[in-house]
SERO-4910 file (N, C-alpha, C, O; in steps of 0.05 Angstrom, whole numbers):
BEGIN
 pado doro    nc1    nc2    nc3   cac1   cac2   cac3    cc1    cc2    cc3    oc1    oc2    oc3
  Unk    A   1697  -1917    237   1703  -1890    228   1683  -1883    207   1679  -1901    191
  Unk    A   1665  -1854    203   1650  -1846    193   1663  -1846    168   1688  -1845    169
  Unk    A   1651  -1848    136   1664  -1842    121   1652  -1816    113   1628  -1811    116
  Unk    A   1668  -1802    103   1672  -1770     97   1653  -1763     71   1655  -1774     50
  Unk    A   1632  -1739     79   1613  -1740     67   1618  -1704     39   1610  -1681     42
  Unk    A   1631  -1714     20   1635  -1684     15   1608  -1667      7   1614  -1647     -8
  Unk    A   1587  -1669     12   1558  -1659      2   1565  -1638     36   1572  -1614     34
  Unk    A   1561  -1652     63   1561  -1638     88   1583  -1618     83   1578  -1594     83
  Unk    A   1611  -1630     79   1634  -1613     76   1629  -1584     63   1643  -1567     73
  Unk    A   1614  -1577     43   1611  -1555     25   1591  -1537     46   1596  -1515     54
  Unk    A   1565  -1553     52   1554  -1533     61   1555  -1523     79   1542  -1503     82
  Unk    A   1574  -1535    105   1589  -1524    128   1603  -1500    116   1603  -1477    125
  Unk    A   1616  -1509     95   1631  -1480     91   1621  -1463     80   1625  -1442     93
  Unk    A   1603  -1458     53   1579  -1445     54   1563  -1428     77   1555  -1405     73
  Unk    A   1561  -1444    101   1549  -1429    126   1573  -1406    139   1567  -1384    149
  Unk    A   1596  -1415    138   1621  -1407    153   1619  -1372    140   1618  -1350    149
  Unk    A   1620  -1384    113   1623  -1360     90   1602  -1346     89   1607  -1322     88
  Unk    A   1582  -1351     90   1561  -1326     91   1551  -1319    131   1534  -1303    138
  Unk    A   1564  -1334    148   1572  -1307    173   1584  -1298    179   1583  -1284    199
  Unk    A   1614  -1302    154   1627  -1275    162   1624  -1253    142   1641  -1235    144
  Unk    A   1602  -1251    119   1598  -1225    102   1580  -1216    122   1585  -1192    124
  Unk    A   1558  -1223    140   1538  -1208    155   1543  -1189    163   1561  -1188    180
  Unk    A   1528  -1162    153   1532  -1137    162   1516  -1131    178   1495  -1143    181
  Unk    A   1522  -1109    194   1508  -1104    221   1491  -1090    217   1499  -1072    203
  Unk    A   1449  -1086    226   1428  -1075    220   1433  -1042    222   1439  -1031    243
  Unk    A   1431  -1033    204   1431  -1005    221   1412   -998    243   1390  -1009    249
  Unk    A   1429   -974    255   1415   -961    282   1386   -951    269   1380   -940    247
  Unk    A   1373   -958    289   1339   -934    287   1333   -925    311   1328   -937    332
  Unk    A   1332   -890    303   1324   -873    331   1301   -878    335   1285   -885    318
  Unk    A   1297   -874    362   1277   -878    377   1253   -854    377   1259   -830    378
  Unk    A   1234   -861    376   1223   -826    370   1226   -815    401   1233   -824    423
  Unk    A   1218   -791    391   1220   -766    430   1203   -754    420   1198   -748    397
  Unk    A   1190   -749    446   1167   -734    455   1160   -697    437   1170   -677    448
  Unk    A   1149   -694    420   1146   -657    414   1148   -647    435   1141   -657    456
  Unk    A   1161   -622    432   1146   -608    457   1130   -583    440   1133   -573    417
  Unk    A   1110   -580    466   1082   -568    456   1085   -539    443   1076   -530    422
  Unk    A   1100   -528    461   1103   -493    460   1120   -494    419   1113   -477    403
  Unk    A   1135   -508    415   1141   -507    398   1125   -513    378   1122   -496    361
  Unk    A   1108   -543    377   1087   -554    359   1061   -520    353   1049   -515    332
  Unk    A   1059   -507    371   1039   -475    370   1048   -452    362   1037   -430    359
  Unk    A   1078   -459    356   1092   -443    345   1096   -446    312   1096   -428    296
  Unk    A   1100   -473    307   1098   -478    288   1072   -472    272   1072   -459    250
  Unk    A   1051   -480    284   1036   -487    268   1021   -457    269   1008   -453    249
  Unk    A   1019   -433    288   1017   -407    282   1027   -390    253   1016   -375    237
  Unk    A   1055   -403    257   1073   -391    223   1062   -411    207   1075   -407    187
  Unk    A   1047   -431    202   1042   -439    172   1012   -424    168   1005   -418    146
  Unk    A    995   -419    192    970   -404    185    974   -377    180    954   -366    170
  Unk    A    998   -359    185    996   -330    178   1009   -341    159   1000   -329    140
  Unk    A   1028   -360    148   1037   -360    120   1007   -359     97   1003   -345     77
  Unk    A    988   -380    113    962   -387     91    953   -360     96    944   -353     74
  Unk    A    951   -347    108    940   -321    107    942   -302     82    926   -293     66
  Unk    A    974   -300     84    987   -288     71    973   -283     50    959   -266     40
  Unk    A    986   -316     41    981   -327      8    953   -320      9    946   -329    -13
  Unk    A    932   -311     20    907   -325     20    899   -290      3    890   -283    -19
  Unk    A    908   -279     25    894   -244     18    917   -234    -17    912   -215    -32
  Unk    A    936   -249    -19    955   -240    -40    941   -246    -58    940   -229    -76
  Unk    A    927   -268    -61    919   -296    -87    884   -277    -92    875   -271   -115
  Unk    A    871   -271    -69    849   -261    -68    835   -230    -78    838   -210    -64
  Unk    A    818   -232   -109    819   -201   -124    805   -185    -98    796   -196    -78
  Unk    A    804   -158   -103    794   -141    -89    770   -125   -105    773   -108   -123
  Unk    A    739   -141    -89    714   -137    -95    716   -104   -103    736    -93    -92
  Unk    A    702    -90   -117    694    -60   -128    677    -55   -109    666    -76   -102
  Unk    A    668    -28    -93    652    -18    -69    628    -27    -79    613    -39    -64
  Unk    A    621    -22   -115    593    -20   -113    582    -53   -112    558    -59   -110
  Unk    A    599    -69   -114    598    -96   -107    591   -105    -82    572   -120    -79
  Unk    A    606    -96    -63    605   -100    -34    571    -85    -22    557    -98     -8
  Unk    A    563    -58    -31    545    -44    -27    522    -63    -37    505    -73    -23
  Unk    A    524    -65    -57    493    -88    -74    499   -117    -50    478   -130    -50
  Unk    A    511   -123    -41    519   -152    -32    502   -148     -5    487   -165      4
  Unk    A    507   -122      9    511   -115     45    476   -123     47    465   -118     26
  Unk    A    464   -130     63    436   -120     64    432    -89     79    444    -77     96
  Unk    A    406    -84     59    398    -55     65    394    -58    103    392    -75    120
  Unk    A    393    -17     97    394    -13    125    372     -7    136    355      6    123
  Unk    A    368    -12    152    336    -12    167    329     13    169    344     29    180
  Unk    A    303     23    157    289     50    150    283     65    178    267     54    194
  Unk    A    296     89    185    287     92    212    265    116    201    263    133    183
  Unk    A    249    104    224    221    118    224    222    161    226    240    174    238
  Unk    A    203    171    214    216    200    219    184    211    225    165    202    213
  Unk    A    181    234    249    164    240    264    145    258    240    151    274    223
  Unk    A    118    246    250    111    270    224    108    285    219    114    297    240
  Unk    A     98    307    196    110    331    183     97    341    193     82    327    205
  Unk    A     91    371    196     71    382    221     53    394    189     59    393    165
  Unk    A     30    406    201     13    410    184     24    436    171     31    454    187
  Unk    A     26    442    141     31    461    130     10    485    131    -14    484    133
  Unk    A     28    507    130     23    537    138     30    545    110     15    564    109
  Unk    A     43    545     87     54    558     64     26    560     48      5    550     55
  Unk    A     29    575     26      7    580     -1      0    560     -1     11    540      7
  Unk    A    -30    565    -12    -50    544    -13    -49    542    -49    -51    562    -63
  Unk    A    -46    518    -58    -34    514    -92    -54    515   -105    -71    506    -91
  Unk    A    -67    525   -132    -91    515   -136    -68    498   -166    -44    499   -169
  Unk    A    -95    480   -186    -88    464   -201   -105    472   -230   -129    470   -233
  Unk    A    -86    482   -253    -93    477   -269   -108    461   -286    -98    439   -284
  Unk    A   -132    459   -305   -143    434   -315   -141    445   -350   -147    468   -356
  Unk    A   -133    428   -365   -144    441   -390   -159    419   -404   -147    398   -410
  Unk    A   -184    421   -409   -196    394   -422   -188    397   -450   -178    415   -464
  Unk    A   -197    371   -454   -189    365   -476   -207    379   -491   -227    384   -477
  Unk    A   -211    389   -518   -236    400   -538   -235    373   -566   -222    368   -587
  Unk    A   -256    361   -552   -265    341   -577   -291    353   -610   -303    373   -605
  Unk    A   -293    349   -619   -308    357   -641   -334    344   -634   -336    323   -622
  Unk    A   -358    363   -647   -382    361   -629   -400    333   -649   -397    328   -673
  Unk    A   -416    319   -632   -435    309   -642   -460    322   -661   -475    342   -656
  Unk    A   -460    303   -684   -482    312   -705   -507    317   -684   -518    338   -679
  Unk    A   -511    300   -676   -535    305   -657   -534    331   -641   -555    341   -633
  Unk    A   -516    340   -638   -523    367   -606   -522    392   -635   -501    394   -648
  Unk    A   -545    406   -639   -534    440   -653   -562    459   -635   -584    451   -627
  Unk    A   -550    485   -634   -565    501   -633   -570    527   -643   -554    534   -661
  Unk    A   -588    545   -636   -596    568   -640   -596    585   -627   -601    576   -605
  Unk    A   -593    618   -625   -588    634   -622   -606    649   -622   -607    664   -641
  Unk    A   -630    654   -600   -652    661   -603   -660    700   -596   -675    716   -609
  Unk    A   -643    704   -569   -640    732   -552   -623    735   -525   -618    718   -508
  Unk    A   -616    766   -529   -603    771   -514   -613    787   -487   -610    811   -484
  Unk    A   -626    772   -470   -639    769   -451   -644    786   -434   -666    796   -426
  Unk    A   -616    792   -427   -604    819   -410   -581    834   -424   -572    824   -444
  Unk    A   -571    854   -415   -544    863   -422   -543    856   -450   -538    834   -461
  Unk    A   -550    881   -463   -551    882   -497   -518    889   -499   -505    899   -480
  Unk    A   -510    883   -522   -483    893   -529   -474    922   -528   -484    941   -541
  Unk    A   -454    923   -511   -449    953   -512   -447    974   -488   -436    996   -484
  Unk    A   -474    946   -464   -475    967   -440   -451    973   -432   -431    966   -444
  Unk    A   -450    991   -407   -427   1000   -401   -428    996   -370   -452    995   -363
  Unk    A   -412    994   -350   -408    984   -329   -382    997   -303   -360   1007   -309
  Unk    A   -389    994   -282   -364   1017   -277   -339    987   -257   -346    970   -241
  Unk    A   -310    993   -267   -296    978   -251   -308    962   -237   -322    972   -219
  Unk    A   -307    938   -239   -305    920   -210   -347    919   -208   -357    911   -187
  Unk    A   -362    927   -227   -388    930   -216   -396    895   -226   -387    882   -245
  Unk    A   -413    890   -209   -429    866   -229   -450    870   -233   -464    886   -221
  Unk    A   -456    853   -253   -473    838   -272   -485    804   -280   -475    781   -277
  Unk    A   -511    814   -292   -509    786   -305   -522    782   -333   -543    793   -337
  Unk    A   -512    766   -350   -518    767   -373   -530    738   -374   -521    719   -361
  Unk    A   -554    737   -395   -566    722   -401   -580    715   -437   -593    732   -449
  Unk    A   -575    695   -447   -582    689   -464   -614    668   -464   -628    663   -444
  Unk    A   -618    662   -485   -635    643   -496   -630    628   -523   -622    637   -545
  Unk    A   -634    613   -518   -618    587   -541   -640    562   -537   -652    556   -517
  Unk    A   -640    548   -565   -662    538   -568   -645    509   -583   -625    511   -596
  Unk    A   -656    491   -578   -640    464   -588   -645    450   -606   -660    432   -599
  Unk    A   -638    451   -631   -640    456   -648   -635    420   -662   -645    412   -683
  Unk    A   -625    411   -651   -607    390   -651   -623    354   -646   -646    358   -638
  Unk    A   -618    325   -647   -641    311   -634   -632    304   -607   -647    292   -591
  Unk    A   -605    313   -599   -609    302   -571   -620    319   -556   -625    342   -563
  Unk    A   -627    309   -525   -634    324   -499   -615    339   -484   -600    325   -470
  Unk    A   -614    355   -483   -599    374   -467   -608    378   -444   -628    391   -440
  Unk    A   -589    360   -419   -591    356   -393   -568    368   -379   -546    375   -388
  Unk    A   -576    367   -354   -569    384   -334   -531    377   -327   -516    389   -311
  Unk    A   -524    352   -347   -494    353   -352   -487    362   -379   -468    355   -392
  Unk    A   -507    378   -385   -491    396   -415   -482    426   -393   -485    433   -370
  Unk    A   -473    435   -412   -472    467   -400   -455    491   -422   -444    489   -444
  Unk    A   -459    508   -406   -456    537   -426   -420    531   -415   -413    524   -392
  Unk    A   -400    538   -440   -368    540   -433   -357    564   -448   -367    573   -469
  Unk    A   -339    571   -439   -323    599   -441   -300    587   -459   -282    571   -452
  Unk    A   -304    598   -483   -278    594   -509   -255    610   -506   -233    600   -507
  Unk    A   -262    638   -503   -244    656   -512   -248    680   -500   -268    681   -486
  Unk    A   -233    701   -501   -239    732   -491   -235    736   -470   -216    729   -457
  Unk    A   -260    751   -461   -254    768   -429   -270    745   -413   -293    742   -422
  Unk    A   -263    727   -391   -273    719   -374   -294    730   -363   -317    724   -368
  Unk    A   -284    755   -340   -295    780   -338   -305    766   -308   -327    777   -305
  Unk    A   -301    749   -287   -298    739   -264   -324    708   -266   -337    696   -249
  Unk    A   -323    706   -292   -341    685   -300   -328    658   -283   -305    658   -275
  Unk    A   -351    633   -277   -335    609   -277   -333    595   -305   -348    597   -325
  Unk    A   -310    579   -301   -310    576   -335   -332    554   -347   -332    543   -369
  Unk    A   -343    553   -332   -373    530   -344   -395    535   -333   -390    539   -309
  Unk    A   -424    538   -338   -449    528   -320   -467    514   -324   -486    523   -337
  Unk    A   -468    502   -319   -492    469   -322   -519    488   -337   -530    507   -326
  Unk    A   -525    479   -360   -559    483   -366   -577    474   -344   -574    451   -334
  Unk    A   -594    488   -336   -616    489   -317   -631    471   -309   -635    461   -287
  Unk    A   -641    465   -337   -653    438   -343   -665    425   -370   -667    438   -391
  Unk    A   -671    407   -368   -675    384   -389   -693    401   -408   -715    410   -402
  Unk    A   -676    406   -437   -684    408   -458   -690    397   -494   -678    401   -516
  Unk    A   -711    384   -485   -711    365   -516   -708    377   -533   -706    400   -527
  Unk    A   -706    371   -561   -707    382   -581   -727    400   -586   -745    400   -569
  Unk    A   -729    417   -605   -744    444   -610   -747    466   -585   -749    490   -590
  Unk    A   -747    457   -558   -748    473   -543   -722    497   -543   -699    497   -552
  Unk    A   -739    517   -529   -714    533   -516   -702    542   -488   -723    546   -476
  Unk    A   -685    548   -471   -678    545   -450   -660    574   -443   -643    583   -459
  Unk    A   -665    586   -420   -651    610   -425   -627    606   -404   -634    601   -381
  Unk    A   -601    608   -408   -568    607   -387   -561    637   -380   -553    654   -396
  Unk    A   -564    639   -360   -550    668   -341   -522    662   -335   -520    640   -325
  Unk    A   -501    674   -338   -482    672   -319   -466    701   -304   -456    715   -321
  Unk    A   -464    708   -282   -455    723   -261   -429    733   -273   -412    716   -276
  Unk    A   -422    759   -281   -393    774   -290   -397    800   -273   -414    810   -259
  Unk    A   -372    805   -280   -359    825   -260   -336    844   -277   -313    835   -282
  Unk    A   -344    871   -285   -335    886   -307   -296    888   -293   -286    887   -271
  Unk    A   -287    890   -315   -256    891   -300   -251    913   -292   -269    930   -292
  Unk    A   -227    920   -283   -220    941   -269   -213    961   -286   -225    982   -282
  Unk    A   -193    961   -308   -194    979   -331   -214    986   -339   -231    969   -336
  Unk    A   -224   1009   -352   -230   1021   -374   -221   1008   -394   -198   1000   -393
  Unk    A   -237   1004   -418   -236    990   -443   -267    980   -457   -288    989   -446
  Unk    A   -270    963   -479   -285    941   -483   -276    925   -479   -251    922   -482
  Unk    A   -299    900   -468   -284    872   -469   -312    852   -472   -334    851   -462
  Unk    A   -298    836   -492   -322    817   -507   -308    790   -500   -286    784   -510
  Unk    A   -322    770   -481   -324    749   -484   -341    723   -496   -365    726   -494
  Unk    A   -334    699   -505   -348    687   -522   -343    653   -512   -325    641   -501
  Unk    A   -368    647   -521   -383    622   -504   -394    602   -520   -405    613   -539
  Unk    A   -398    576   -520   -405    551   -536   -417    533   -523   -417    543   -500
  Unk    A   -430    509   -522   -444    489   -505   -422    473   -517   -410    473   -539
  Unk    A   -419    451   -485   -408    430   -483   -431    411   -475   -450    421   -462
  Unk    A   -432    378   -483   -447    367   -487   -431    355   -455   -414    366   -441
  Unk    A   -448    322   -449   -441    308   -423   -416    291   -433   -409    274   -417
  Unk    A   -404    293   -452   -379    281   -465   -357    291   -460   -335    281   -456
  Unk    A   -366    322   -460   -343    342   -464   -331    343   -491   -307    343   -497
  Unk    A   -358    345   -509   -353    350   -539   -363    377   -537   -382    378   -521
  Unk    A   -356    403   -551   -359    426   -552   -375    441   -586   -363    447   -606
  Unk    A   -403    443   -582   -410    460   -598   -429    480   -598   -445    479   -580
  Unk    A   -431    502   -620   -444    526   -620   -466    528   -631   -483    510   -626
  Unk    A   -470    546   -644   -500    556   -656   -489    552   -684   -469    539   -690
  Unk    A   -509    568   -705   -515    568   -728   -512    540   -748   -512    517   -739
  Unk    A   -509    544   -770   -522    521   -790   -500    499   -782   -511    478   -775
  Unk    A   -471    499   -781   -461    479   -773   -454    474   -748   -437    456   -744
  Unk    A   -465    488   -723   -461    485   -700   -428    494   -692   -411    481   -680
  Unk    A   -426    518   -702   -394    518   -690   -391    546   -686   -369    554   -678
  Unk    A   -410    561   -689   -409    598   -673   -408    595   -654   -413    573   -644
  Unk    A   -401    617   -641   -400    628   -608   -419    645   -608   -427    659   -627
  Unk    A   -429    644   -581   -445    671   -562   -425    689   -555   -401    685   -553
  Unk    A   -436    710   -551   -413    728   -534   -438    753   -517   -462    760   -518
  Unk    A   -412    761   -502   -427    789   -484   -398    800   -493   -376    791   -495
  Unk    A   -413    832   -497   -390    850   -498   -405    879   -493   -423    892   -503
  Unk    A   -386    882   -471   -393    911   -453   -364    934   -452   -341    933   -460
  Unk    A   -376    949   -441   -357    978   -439   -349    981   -405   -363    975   -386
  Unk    A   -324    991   -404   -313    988   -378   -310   1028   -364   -287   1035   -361
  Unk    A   -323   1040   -361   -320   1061   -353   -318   1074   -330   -334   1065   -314
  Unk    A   -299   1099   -319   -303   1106   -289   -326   1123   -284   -332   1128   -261
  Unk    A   -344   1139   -313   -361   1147   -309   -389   1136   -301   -409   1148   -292
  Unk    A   -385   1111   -306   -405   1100   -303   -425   1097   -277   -448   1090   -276
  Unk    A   -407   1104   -256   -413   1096   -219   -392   1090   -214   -376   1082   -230
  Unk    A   -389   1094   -187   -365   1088   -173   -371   1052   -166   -393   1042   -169
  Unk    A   -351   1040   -158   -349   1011   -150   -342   1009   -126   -322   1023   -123
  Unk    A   -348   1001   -111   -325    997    -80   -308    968    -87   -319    951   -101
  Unk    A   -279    965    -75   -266    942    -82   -278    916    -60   -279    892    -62
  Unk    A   -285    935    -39   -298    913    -25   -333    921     -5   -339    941      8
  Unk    A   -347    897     -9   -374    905     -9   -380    886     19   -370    864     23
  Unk    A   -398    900     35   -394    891     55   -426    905     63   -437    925     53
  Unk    A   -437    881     90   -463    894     99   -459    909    123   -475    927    125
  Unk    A   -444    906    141   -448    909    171   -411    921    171   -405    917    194
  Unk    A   -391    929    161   -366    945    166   -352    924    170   -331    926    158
  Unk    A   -355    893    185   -343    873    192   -310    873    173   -290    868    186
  Unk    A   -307    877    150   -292    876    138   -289    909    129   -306    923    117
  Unk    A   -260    918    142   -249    947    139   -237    951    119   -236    975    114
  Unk    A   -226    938    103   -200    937     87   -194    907     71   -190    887     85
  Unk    A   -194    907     44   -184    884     30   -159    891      6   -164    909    -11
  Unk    A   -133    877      5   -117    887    -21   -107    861    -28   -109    843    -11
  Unk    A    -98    857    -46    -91    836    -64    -79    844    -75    -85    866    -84
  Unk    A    -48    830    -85    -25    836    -97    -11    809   -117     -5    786   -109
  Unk    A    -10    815   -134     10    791   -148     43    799   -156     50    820   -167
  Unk    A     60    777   -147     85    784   -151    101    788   -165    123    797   -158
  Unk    A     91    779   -196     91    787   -218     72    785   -242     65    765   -254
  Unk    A     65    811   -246     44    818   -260     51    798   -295     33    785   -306
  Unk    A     68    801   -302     75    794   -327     95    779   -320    110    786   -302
  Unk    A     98    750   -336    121    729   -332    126    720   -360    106    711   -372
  Unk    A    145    720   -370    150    710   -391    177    694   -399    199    705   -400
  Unk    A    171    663   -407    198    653   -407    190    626   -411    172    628   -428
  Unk    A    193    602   -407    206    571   -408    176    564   -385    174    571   -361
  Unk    A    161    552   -396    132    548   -379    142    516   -365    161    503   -374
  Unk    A    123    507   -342    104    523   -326    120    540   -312    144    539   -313
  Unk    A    104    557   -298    114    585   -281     88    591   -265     64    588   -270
  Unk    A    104    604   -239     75    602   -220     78    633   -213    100    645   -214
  Unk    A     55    646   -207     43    667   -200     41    661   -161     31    640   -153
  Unk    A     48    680   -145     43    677   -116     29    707   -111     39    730   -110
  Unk    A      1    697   -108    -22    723    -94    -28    729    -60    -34    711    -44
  Unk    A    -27    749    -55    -26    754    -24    -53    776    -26    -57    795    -41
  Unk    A    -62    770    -12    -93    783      6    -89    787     31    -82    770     47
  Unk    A    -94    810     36    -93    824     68   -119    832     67   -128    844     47
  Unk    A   -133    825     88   -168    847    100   -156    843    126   -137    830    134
  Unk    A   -174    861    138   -177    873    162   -201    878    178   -216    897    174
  Unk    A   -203    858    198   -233    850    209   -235    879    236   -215    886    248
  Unk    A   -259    888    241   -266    908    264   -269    893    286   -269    902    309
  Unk    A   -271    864    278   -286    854    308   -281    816    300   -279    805    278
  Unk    A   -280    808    320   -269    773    316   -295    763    313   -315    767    326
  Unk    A   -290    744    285   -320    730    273   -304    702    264   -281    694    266
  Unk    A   -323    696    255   -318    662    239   -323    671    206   -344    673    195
  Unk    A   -304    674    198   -299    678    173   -292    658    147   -273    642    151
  Unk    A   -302    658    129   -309    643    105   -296    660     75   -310    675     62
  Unk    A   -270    654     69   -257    664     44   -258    630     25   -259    607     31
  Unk    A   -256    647     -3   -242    626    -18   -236    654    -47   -249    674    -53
  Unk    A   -206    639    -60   -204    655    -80   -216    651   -114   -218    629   -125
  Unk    A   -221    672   -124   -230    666   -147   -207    673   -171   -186    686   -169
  Unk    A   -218    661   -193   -200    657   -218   -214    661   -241   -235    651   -248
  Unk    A   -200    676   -252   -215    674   -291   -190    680   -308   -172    695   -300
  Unk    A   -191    667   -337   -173    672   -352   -194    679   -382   -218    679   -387
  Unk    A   -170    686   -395   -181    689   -423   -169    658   -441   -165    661   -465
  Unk    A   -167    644   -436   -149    625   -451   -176    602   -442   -169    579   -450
  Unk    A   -196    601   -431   -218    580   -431   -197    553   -401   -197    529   -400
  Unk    A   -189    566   -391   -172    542   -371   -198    539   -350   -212    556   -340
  Unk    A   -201    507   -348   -219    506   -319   -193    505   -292   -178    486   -288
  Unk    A   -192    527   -277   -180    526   -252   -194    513   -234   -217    520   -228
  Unk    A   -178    486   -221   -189    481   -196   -187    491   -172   -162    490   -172
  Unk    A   -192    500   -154   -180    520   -134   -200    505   -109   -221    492   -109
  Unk    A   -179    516    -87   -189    498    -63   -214    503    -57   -227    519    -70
  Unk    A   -221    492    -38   -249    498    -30   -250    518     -7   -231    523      8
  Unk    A   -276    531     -4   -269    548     11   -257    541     39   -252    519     48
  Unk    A   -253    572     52   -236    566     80   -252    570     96   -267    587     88
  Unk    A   -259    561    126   -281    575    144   -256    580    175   -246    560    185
  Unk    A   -251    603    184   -229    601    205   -238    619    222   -248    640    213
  Unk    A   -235    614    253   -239    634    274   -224    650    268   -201    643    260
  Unk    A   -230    675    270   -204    699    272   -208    719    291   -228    721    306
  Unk    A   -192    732    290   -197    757    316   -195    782    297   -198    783    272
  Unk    A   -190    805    316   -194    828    302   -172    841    294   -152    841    310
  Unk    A   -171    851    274   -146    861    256   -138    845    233   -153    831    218
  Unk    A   -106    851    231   -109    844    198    -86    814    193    -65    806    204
  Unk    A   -105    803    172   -105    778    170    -90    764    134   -105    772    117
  Unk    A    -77    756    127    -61    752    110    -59    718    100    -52    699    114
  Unk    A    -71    717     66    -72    702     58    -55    696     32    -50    713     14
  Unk    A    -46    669     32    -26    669      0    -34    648    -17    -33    625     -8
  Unk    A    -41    653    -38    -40    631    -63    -14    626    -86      0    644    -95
  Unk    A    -14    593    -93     -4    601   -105    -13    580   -143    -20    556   -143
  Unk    A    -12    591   -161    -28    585   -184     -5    579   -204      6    600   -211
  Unk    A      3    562   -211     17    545   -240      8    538   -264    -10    522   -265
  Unk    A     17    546   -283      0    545   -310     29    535   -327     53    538   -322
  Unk    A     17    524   -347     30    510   -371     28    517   -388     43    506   -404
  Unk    A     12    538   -398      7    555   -425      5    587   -426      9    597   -403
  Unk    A      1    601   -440     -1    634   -438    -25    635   -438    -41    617   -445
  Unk    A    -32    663   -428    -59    667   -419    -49    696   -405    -27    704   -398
  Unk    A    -76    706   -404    -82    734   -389   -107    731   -366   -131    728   -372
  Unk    A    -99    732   -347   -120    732   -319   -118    749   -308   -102    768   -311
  Unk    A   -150    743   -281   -153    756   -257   -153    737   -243   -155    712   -246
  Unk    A   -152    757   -219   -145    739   -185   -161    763   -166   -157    787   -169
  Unk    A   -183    747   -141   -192    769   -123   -200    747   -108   -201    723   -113
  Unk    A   -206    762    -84   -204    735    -53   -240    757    -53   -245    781    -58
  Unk    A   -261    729    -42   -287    736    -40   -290    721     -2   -284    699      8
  Unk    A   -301    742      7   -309    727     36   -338    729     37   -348    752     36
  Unk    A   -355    706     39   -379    704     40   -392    696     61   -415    686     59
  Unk    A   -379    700     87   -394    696    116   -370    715    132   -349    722    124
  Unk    A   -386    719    165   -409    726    154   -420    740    141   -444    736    140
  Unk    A   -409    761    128   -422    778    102   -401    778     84   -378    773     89
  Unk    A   -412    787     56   -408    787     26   -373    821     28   -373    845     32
  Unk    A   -348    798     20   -339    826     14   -322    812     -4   -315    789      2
  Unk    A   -315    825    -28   -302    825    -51   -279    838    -51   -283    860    -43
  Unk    A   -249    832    -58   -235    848    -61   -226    856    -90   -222    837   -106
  Unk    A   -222    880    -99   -211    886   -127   -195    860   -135   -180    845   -123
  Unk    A   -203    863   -162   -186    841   -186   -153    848   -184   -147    871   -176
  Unk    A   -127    827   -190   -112    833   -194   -110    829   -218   -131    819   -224
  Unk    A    -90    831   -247    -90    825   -262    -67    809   -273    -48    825   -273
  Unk    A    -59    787   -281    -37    772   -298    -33    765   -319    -52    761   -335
  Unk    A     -8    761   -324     -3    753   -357     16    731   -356     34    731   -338
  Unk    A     14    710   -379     31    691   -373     39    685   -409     21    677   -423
  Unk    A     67    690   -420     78    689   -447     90    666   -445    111    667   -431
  Unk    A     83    646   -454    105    614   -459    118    619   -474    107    633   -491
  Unk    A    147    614   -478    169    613   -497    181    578   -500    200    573   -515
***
C-alpha cells in the first residue's frame, strides 16, 4: 500500500479549485463583408462635409486681388487707322533768348531800301534792307542770322541766315521780304542778330539795340489784289479764322479755313504762312503738292500757342503760279 503523500493531496485540489472558477472566453464577431453602395455614400458626406468646413474656414480674396493675380489678357490686334483727312496742326517753337557773347557786337551802318515812313497799300509787298557792319571779333557765318524781337512781323519769317561770312570790320547787307498789313495804320517792326548759339544781340556801344522798319499802311496808296496770279488759274482765294480774339486759360488753338477756286485741273502747290508780333518761330508743315480738278477746293489749319500774341495767317500757292491770299488777323490774351 502506497503511503499517502500530503504535498500531491493539496495540489490535486488546487487544480480541482481553479477549474471550477474558469470563466468562459468571451464571444468575438466575426467581421462581414462592407457593402460598397454604402462605403460611396459615406465617404461622399465626409467630402461635402470637408467642403463645407473648407469654403467656411477660407477668407474671401478682394477683386483687386484676384485681378493683379489673373494673367493679363491677350492684346487683340486693331486694323489700322486710315490716313487722316482733319486740320493740318502746325507747332509752336519759342527759343530760348540767352545773353549775347562779348565777342559778337555790331553796327548800324544804312537803310538800304525802304527809308522810314514809306507808305504801302494793304496786302502790297516789299523789301527792306539794311547794312550792318561787325563790329565785334568773331566771324559772322552763314549760321548767324537777322531775328525778329518785337512789333509788326508784317508777313516776315521770323529769322534769315546772313548771306555770308563776315569777319570783323567788314560789312554785310540782310534783305528780308514783308508784306504791308491789311489795315491802315503805322507799323514798326524791330530786329537783332542771333549768333550760331542762339545768343541774341544788337547794335550800338553795348550790343543790345534793335533795327527796325517802320512804314505807313494806306488805301491811297494803290490798290492790292488779295490774290496774285499769272495765267487766271486761280479765281478766288478767302481765308477765315474762327476766332479772331481768344482770351482765357492758355494754350488755345486758332482753326483757319482757305477756300480758292481753280478754272481748270492742275497740280497744285499750297503751304500756309505765319507771322506774329511776340518773335514766336512757327513751325508749319511743309508745303502740299496735290492733283486737283476744277472748282473750289478747301483747306484747314490748325495753330496752338502758349502765350499772347497778335498774328497773321494767309495760304500762298506757288505752282503752278504765284497766288496769295489776304492776311487774316488774330489775337491771343493768356490769363
Amino acid at each position: 500500500m502506497k503511503k499517502f503523500n500530503p504535498f500531491f493531496a493539496c495540489l490535486a485540489a488546487l487544480s480541482l479549485l481553479l477549474g471550477a472558477c474558469k470563466m468562459p472566453a468571451p464571444s468575438v464577431d466575426q467581421p462581414t463583408q462592407a457593402d460598397p453602395q454604402a462605403m460611396f455614400t459615406a465617404a461622399a458626406q465626409t467630402a461635402d462635409a470637408m467642403r463645407s468646413q473648407l469654403v467656411i474656414n477660407t477668407p474671401t480674396l478682394p477683386i483687386e486681388s484676384v485681378l493683379a493675380t489673373s494673367a493679363a489678357p491677350t492684346p487683340t490686334e486693331l486694323s489700322p487707322s486710315p490716313t487722316p483727312t482733319g486740320p493740318v496742326v502746325a507747332t509752336v517753337i519759342v527759343p530760348t533768348s540767352l545773353p549775347a557773347s562779348t565777342d559778337d557786337k555790331a553796327e548800324f551802318e544804312a537803310d538800304v531800301s525802304v527809308p522810314d515812313g514809306t507808305y504801302f497799300a494793304p496786302n502790297e509787298a516789299f523789301t527792306k534792307t539794311w547794312r550792318l557792319k561787325n563790329s565785334g571779333t568773331s566771324t559772322w557765318t552763314s549760321a548767324y542770322s537777322l531775328y525778329f524781337v518785337s512789333g509788326a512781323l508784317m508777313g516776315a519769317p521770323a529769322s534769315v541766315p546772313v548771306p555770308k561770312d563776315v569777319p570783323p570790320g567788314e560789312s554785310v547787307e540782310i534783305t528780308v521780304d514783308l508784306i504791308a498789313p491789311t489795315e491802315p495804320g503805322i507799323y514798326q517792326g524791330f530786329w537783332k542778330l542771333r549768333n550760331a548759339s542762339g545768343q541774341v544781340f544788337g547794335v550800338g556801344p553795348t550790343a543790345s539795340d534793335a533795327i527796325w522798319v517802320t512804314i505807313g499802311v494806306s488805301e491811297a496808296s494803290g490798290g492790292a489784289s488779295s490774290t496774285t496770279t499769272a495765267s487766271g488759274l486761280v479765281t478766288q482765294m478767302d481765308i477765315s479764322v474762327d476766332k479772331a480774339t481768344i482770351s482765357g486759360a492758355c494754350p488755345q488753338t486758332f482753326n483757319f479755313t482757305i477756300t480758292f477756286t481753280l478754272s481748270s485741273p492742275a497740280t497744285v502747290t499750297y503751304a500756309l504762312e505765319v507771322g506774329s508780333d511776340a518773335g514766336f518761330e512757327v513751325k508749319l508743315p511743309p508745303p502740299t503738292t496735290r492733283n486737283m480738278d476744277a472748282g473750289v477746293h478747301t483747306v484747314v489749319y490748325q495753330l496752338t500757342f502758349s502765350n499772347s500774341l497778335k498774328g497773321w495767317a494767309r495760304l500762298r500757292i506757288s505752282a503752278p503760279e504765284t497766288a496769295v491770299s489776304k492776311q487774316v488777323d488774330f489775337a491771343l490774351v493768356c490769363q
